[in-house]
N, C-alpha and C positions, 0 to 999 in steps of 0.2 A: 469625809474620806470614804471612797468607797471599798470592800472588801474584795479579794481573790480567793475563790471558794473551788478548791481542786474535787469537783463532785464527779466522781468516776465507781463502776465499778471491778472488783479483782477476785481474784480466787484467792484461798484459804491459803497460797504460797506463795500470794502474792506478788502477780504476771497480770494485767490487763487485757492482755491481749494472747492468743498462742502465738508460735512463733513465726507464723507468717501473716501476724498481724488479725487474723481472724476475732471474733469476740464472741462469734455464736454459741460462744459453749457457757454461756449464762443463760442463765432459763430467762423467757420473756411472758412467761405466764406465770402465775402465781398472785399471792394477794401483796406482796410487795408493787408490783406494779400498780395497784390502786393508789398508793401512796405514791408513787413517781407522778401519775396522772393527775392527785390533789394537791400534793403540795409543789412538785416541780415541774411543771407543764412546758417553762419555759425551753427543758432539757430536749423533748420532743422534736425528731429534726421535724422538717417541712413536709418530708414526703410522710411520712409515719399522719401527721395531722393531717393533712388532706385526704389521705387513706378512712383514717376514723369520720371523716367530718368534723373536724372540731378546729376550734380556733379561740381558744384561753388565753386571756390577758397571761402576762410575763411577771412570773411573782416572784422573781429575787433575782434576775440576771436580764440585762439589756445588750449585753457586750458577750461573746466568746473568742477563746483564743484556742488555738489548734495546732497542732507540728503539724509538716507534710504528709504523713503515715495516715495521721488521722483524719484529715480533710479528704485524703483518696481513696476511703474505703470502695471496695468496692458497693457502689447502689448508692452512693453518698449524694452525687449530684454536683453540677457546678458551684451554688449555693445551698449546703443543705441544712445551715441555721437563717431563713429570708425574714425571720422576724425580730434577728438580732442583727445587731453589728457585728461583724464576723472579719478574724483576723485568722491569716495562715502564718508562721514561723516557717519561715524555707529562704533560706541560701539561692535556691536555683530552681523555685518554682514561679513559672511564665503562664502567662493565659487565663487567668482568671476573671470573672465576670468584674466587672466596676463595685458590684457591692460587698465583694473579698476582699480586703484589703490585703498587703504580704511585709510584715518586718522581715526585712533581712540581715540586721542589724542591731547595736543596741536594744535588743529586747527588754534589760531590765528597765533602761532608759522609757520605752514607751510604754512599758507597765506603770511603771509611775505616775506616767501622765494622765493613764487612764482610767489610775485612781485617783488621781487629786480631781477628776472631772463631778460634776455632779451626776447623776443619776441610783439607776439600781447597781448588784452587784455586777462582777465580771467571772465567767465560767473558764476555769481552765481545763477541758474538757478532754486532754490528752493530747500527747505521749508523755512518756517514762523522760524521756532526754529531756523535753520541756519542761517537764513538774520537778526534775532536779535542778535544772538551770534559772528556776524560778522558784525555788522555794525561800529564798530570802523573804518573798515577796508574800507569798500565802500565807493567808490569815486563818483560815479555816480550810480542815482536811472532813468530804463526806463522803465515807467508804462504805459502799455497799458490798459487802464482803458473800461472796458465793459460795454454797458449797460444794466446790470439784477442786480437786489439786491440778494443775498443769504441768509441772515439775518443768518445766520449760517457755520461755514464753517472752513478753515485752516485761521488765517490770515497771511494777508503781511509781518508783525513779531509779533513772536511770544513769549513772555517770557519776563524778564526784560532786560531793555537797558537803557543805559544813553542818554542825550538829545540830537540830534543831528543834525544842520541845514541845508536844502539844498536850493538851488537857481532854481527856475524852468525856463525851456528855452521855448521858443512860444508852446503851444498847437499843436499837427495836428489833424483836426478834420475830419473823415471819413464821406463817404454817411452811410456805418454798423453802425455809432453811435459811433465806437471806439474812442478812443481818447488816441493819445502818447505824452507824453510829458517825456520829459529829464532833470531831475534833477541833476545837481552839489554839491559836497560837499561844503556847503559855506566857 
């Protein structure tokens, strides 16, 4: 069975995004990022790796899943995970490349499916509305926690959810202030 790993990161008040969805206000430099680039490579969209020249086998995710919000960032691209499988969550999104797929529908339904599949894990890589509407589902939470407050913004999850406890693993704490820590479903 494979796992759902909501690896995202938020601010100290716990917003992913400000509130017109922007995310730039997470630093992208610092030596956290070495750690993003060695152990999660896979998280890198397409354009970011073309950019650097690099092209890293996929070390924990084959699959991601996306609300609307997040797949249209701005600079995102029509496909901007091409070396994963990539799903959009949207009601009323049209026009996407063949290698997008779009639930609009039963989502926890094909969550399911797409863990009983064989492979690596599945990236739930944002929004707030999805990661609440699927948290039945996640198995593991990896917050890389920044230091800025937004006091406004998308949160972490978004909408109603039932209770749901997780186990947290050692802190890593950055010179940037980041800090990642990985949570288990208890």
């Amino acid at each position: 069975m494979r796992k759902l790993t909501y690896y995202v990161a938020t601010s100290l008040d716990g917003f992913i995004a400000t509130a017109d969805g922007a995310f730039d206000v997470f630093p992208v430099e610092g030596d956290h990022i070495e750690m993003i680039f060695e152990e999660y490579p896979d998280t890198l969209p397409g354009a970011g790796r073309e950019m650097l020249g690099i092209d890293p086998p996929n070390a924990n995710f084959d699959t991601v899943l996306m609300g609307r919000a997040t797949y249209q960032v701005p600079g995102g691209g029509p496909s901007p995970y091409p070396h994963l499988r990539q799903y959009v969550v949207s009601k009323t999104l049209t026009g996407t490349p063949p290698e997008v797929g779009v639930i609009s529908d039963d989502v926890l339904g094909k969550v399911r499916e797409l863990k009983a599949e064989d492979g690596l894990g599945i990236w739930l890589c944002g929004g707030g509305k999805l990661a609440a509407a699927l948290l039945p589902e996640i198995d593991e939470l990896v917050l890389k926690v920044n230091p800025v407050v937004l006091g406004t913004g998308v949160p972490l999850f978004d909408g109603e959810f039932p209770v749901e406890r997780f186990t947290p693993g050692p802190p890593r704490v950055f010179a940037s202030g980041v800090v990642v820590t990985t949570y288990a479903k208890a």
